[in-house]
N, C-alpha and C positions, 0 to 999 in steps of 0.2 A: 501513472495515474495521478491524476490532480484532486486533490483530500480539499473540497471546497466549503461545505460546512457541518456543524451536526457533532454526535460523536461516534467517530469509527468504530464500531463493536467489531469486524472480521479481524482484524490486526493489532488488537488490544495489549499495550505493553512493549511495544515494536518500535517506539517511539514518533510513528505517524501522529499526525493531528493537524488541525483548520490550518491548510496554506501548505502542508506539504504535497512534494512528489518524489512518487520512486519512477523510477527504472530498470525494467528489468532485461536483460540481453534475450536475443532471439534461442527461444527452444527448451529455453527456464519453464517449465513447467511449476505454478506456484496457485496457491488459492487459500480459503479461512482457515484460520486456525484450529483445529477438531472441535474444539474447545467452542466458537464459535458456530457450527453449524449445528451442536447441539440444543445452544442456547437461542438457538433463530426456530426452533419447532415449535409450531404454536403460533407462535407473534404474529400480529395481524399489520405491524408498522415499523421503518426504522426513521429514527430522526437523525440522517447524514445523507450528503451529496456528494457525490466522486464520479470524476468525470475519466474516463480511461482514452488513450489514443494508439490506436495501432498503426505502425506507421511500415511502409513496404520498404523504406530503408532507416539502416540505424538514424536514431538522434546522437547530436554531439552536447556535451555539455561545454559549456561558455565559460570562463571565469566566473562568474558568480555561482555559478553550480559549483564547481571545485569548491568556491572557498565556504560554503555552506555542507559538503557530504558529510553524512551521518557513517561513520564507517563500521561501525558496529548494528547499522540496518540488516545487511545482508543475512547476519547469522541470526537475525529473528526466527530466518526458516529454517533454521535447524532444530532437533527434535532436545527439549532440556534435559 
């Protein structure tokens, strides 16, 4: 997913924000944070744009993805 503008409320603290992207491997089953779709009941609006791409075969990352990985993203989805 491409985090394009706004402020991401579902992954809050995960260290997304304006200009990043994850990655996640086929079969990852992942989504907001609890925390998050609590705080979306009600709301009538969010101010962010993320654009997501499913793609029928893996993506590679390039050098410059390498040399930018956030490696302590992954364990955001783990429970604290």
């Amino acid at each position: 997913m491409f985090y394009v503008a706004g402020d991401y409320e579902a992954r809050k603290g995960s260290g997304i924000g304006r200009g990043s992207v994850s990655l996640h491997p086929g079969g990852h089953s992942h989504g907001p944070q609890p925390s998050a779709i609590e705080a979306s009941l009600g709301a009538e609006s969010f101010d962010e744009l993320a654009v997501m791409v499913d793609t029928f075969r893996p993506l590679e990352l390039g050098e410059g993805g390498i040399a930018c990985d956030d490696g302590a993203y992954a364990w955001s989805w783990s429970a604290p």
